[in-house]
DRENDREN-26372 format. One record per residue (C-alpha): residue in three letters; chain; x negated, y, z negated; residue number from 0. Coordinates in nm, 3 decimals. Layout:
N
 residu chaine    east   north      up num
    ala      A       X       Y       Z NUM
...
//
This chain:
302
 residu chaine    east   north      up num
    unk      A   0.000   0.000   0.000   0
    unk      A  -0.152   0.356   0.081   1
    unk      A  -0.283   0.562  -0.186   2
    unk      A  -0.037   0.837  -0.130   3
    unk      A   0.287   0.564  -0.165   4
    unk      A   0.156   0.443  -0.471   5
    unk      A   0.141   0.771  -0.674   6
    unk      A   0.483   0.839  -0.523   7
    unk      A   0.612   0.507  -0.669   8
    unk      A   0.454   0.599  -1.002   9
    unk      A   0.580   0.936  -0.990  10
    unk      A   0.924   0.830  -0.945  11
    unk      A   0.893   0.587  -1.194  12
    unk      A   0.782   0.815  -1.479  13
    unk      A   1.035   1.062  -1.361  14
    unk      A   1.351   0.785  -1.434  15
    unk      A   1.204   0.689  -1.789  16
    unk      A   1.182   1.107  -1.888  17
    unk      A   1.542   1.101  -1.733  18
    unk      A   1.661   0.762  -1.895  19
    unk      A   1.528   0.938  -2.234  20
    unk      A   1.744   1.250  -2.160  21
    unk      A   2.037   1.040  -2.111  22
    unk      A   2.036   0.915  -2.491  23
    unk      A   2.054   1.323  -2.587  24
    unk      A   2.353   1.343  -2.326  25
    unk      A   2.606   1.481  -2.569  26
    unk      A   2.333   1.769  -2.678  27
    unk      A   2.305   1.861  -2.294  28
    unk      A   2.678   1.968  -2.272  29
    unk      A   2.628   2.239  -2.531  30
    unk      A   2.254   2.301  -2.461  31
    unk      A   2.046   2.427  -2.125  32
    unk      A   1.680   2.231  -2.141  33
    unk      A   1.576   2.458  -1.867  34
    unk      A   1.561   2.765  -2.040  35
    unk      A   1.463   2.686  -2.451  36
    unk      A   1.353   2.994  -2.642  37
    unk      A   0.948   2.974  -2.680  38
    unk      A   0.848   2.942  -3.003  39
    unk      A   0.480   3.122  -3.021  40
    unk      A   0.389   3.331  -3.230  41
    unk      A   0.659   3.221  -3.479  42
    unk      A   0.461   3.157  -3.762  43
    unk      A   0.462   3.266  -4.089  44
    unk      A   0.233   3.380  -4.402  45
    unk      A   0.554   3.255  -4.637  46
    unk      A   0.889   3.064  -4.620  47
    unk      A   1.105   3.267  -4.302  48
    unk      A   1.378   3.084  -4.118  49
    unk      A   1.294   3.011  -3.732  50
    unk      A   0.933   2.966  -3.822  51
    unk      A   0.629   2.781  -3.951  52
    unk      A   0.470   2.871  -4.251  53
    unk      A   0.146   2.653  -4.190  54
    unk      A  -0.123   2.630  -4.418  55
    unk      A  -0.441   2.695  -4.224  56
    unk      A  -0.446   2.928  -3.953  57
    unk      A  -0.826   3.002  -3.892  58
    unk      A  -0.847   2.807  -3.540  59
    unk      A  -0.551   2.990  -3.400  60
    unk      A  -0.585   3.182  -3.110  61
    unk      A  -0.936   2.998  -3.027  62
    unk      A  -0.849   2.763  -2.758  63
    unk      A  -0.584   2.816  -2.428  64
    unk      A  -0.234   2.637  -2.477  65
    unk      A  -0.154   2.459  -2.151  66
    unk      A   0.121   2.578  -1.937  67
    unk      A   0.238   2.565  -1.608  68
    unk      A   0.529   2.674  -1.395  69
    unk      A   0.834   2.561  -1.678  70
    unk      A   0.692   2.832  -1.886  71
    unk      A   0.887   3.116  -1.780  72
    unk      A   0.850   3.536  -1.820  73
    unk      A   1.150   3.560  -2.020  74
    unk      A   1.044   3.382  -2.309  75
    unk      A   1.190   3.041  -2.239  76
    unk      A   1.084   2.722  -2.098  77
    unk      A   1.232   2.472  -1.871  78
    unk      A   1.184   2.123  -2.090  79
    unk      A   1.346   1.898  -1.835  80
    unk      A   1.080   2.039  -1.572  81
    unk      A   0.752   1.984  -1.801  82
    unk      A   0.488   1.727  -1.609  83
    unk      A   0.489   1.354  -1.808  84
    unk      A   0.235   1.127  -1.820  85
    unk      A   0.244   0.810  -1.687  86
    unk      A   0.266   0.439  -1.780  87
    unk      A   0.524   0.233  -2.012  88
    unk      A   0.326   0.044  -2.279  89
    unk      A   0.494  -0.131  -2.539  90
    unk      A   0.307  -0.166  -2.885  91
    unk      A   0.338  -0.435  -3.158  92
    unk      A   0.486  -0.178  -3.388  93
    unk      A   0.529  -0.178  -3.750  94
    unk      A   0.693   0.012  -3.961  95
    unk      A   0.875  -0.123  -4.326  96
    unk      A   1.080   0.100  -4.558  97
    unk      A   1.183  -0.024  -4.887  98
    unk      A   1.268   0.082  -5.233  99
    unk      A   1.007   0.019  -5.495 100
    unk      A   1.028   0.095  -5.845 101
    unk      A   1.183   0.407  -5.778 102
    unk      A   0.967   0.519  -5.461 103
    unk      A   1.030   0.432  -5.106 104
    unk      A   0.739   0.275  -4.975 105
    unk      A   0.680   0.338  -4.658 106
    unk      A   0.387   0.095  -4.456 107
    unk      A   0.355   0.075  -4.053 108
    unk      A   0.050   0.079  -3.815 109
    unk      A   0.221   0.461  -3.668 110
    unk      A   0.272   0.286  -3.309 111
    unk      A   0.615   0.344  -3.198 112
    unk      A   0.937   0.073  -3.088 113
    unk      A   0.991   0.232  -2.782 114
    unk      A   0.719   0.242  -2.434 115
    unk      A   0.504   0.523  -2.447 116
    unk      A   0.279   0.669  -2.147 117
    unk      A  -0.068   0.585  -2.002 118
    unk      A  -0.347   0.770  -2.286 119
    unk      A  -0.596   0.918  -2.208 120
    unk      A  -0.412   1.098  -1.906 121
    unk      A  -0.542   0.946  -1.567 122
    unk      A  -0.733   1.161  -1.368 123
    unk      A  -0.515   1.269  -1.050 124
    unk      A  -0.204   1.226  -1.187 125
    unk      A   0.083   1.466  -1.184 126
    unk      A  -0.019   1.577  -1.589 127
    unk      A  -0.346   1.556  -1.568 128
    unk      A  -0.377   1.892  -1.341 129
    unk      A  -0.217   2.067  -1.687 130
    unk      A  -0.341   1.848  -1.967 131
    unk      A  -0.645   1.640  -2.001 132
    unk      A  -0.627   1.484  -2.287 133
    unk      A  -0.913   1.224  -2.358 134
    unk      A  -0.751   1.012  -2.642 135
    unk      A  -0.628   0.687  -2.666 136
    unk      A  -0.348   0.553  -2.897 137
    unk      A  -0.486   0.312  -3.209 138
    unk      A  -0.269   0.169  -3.450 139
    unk      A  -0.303   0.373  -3.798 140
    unk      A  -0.294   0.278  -4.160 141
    unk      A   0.018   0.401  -4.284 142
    unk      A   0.090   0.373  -4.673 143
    unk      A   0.321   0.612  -4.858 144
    unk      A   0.547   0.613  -5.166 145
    unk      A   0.810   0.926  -5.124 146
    unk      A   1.043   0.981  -5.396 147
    unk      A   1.342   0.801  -5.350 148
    unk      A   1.538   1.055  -5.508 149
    unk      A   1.327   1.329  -5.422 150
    unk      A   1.421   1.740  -5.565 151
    unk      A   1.360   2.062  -5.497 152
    unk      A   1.045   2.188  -5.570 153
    unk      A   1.055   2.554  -5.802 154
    unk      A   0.830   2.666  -5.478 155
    unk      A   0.855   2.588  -5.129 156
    unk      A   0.514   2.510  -4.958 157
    unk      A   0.349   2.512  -4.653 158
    unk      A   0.299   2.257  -4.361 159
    unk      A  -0.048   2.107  -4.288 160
    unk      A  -0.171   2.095  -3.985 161
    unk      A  -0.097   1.749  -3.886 162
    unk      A   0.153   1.532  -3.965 163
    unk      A   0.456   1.569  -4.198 164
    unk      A   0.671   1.296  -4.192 165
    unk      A   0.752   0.951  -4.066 166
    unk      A   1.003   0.874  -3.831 167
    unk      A   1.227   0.556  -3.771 168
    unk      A   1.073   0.484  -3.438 169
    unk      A   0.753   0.401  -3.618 170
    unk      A   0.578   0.713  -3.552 171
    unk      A   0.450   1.028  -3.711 172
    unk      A   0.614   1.324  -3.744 173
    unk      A   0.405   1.659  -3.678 174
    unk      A   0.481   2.021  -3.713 175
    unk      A   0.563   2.197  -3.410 176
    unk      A   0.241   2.383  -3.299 177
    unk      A   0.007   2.258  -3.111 178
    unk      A  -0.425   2.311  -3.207 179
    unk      A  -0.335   2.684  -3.057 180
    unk      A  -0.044   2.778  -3.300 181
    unk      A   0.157   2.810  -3.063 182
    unk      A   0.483   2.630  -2.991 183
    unk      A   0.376   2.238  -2.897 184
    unk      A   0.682   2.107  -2.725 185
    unk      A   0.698   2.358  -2.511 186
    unk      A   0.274   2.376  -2.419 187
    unk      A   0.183   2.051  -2.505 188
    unk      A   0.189   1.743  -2.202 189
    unk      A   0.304   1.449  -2.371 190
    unk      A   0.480   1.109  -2.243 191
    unk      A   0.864   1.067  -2.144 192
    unk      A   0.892   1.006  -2.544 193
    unk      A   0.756   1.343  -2.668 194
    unk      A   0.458   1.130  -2.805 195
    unk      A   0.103   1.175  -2.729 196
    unk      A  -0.173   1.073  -2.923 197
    unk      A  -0.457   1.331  -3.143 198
    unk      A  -0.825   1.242  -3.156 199
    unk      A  -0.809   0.957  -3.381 200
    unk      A  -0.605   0.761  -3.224 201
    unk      A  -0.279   0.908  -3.413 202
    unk      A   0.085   0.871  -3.180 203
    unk      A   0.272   1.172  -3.280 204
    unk      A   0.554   1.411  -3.184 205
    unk      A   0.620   1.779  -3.252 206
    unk      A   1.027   1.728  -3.231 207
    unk      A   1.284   1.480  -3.250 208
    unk      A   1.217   1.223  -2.968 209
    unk      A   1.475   1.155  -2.693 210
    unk      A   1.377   0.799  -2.718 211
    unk      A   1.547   0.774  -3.068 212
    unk      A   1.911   0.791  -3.030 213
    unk      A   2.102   1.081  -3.164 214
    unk      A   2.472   1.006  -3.055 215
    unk      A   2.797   0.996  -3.175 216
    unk      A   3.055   1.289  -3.235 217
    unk      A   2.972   1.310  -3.615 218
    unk      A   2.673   1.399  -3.867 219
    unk      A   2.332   1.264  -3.726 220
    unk      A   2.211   0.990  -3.828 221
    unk      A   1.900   0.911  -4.053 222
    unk      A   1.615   0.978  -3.841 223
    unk      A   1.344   0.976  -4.073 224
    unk      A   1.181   1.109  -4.384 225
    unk      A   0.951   1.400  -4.479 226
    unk      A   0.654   1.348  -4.694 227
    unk      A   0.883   1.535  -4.960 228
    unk      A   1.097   1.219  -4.975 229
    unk      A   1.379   1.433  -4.824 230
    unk      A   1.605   1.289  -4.540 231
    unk      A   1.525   1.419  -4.200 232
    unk      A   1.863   1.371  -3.960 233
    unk      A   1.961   1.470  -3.633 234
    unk      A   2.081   1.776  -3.389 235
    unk      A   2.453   1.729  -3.546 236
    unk      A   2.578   1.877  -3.879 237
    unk      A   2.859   1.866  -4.007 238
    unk      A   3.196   1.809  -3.795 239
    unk      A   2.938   1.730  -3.528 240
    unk      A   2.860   2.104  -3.496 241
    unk      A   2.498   2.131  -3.307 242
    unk      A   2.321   2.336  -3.545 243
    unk      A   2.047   2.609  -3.450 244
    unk      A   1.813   2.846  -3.738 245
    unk      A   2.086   3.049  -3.799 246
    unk      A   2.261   2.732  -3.977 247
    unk      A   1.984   2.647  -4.149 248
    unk      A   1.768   2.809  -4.476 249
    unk      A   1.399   2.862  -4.378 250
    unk      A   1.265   2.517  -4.424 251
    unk      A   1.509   2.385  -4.185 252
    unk      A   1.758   2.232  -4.419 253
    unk      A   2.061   2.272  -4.583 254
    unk      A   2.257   2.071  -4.893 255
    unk      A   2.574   1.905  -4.858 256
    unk      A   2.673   1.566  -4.909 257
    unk      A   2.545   1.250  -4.660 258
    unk      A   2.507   0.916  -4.704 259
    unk      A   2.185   0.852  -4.859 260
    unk      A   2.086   0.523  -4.964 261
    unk      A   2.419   0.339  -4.908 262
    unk      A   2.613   0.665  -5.154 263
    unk      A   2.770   0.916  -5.073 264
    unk      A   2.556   1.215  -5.195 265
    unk      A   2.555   1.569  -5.211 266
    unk      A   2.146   1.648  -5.127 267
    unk      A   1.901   1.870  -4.951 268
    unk      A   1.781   1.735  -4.625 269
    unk      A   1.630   1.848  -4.315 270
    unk      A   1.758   1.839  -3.948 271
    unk      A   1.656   1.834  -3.568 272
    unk      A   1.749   2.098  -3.361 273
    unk      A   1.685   2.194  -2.999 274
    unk      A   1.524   2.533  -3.126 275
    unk      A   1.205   2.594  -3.276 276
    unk      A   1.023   2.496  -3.473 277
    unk      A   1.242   2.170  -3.439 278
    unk      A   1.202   1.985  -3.740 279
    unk      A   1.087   2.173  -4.086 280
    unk      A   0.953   2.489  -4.156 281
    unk      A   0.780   2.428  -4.478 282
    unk      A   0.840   2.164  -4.700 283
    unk      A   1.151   2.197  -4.980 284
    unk      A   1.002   1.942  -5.206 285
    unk      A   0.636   1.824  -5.328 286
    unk      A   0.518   1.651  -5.043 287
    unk      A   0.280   1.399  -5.068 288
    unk      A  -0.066   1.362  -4.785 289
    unk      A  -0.187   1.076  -4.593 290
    unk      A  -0.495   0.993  -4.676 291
    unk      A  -0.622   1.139  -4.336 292
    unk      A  -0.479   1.479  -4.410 293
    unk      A  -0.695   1.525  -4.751 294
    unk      A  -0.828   1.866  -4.774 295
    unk      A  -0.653   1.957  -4.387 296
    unk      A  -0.920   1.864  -4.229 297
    unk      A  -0.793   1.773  -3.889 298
    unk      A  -0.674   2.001  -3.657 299
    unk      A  -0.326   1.951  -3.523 300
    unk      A  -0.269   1.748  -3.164 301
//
C-alpha cells in the first residue's frame, strides 16, 4: 500500500475513535459548542477565586511556548473537536482497586487506563506531531493512597500542585488543568482521542474529564473519581441534570448538597466536571494527601 494511503487510513482511523469518544458526551453537545470553549490562560490565581487555579508553584511559568495551532482562535476560544490527536489504540493491563479500609479508602492501581489510548511518544510525520512532540512513553506507575473516607472541609482551602490531583475511575490520574506553561492544557496541550497523554516519567494523565469515561444519563453525574482530599469528584450534570459552568460552582469547583456517597444518601461537599475551565478543581476543599512522586513539587506539570 503507498505511503500516502496508509497515513490516510490511520488518519481516518484516529479521527472515528476522537469522534466515537465524543459520542459518549452526546447529551453535553446539545447544550454546549466544542468549537468555540472559552481559553483558560492566564486564569490563575495567588488565592482561592472561582474560574481559576490557585497553583502552588508558579516560577516556570511563562518559560516555555504552549503549543497551538489553527483551533486556537482570536476571540479567546478554541475549537476542541478540531484539536490534532495522536495516533494508535493500545490497550493496557490496567489496575486500579478502591476499597474501604479501616476508615480510609485505599486506593492501589498501576495509573494505566481501561480504555485504548494513542501511540506515545508521538510518531514523527504524523498529523500531531507537526504541533506536539512529545518524547515520552506511557509506564505503569505505583499508585498507593489512603483518602479519607469521610473526608471534611479543611478551616483553609489550599493550593494545587503541579501534577496530579486525583484519581479517576478509568484508572488514571487526574491533573490540574495547565499545562508546564500555566496556561490552559486542554486547550494547548496534544493528547490522544482520550484526553490522556503521558509526562516524563512515564505518568498517563488528563487535565479534564475524559470523553472515554461515560457521563450520561438525564440526572446527577455519576461518581467519576476522587480528589486526593478524599472528596467525590462527579460529572458535567448537577442537580436536575442542569450542566453546570463556574458560575454554579464556589472557587474550588464544588458545591454541597446531598449525593449518594458510599451506598447513603448524603448531604457532602464534592467536586464536578465541567466543559469550562479549569475543568475539574480549583484548589483543593479538604487536606489533600501527595503521591509519593509529588513530595516537595518537584515535577513540573505534563
Amino acid at each position: 500500500m503507498p505511503k500516502h494511503a496508509v497515513f490516510f487510513a490511520k488518519t481516518v482511523v484516529t479521527f472515528l475513535a476522537f469522534v466515537s469518544c465524543l459520542c459518549l458526551a452526546h447529551g453535553v453537545e446539545k447544550e454546549i459548542d466544542l468549537t468555540r470553549l472559552p481559553l483558560g490562560d492566564g486564569r490563575i490565581s495567588d488565592r482561592p477565586l472561582q474560574g481559576s487555579i490557585w497553583p502552588c508553584q508558579t516560577a516556570a511559568f511563562g518559560t516555555r511556548r504552549s503549543h497551538g495551532g489553527e483551533w486556537i482562535k482570536a476571540d479567546g476560544t478554541f475549537d476542541f473537536s478540531n484539536k490534532p490527536v495522536t495516533e494508535g489504540e493500545i490497550y493496557w493491563p490496567s489496575k486500579i482497586d478502591i476499597r474501604l479500609v479501616d476508615g480510609k479508602r485505599r486506593v492501589t492501581g498501576n495509573d494505566l487506563p481501561k480504555h485504548a489510548t494513542g501511540t506515545f511518544p508521538i510518531a514523527p510525520g504524523s498529523a500531531a506531531y507537526r504541533y506536539d512532540t512529545n518524547p515520552n512513553s506511557i509506564s505503569a506507575q505505583e499508585v498507593l493512597m489512603d483518602l479519607p473516607a469521610a473526608p471534611t472541609l479543611a478551616q483553609q482551602s489550599s493550593c494545587l500542585p503541579g501534577g496530579a490531583i486525583g484519581m479517576l475511575l478509568t484508572g488514571s490520574l487526574l491533573f490540574n488543568a495547565l499545562d508546564a506553561n500555566g496556561e490552559d492544557a486542554v486547550a494547548h496541550e496534544i493528547q490522544d482521542s482520550c484526553q490522556g497523554h503521558p509526562q516524563r516519567s512515564g505518568a498517563y494523565h488528563y487535565h479534564s474529564l475524559t470523553t472515554c469515561q461515560t457521563d450520561q444519563g438525564s440526572g446527577h453525574s455519576l461518581l467519576i473519581g476522587y480528589a486526593f482530599d478524599g472528596f467525590g469528584i462527579f460529572g458535567r450534570r448537577g442537580e436536575n441534570g442542569k450542566l453546570l459552568s463556574n458560575a454554579d460552582l464556589d472557587e474550588c469547583h464544588g458545591h454541597t448538597h446531598v449525593i449518594s456517597w458510599d451506598g447513603k444518601m448524603v448531604s457532602m461537599y464534592h467536586y464536578h466536571a465541567t466543559w469550562e475551565y479549569p475543568y475539574t478543581l480549583g484548589c483543593f476543599k479538604g487536606s489533600p494527601q501527595r503521591l509519593p512522586l509529588q513530595q516537595g513539587n518537584r515535577r513540573r506539570p505534563g
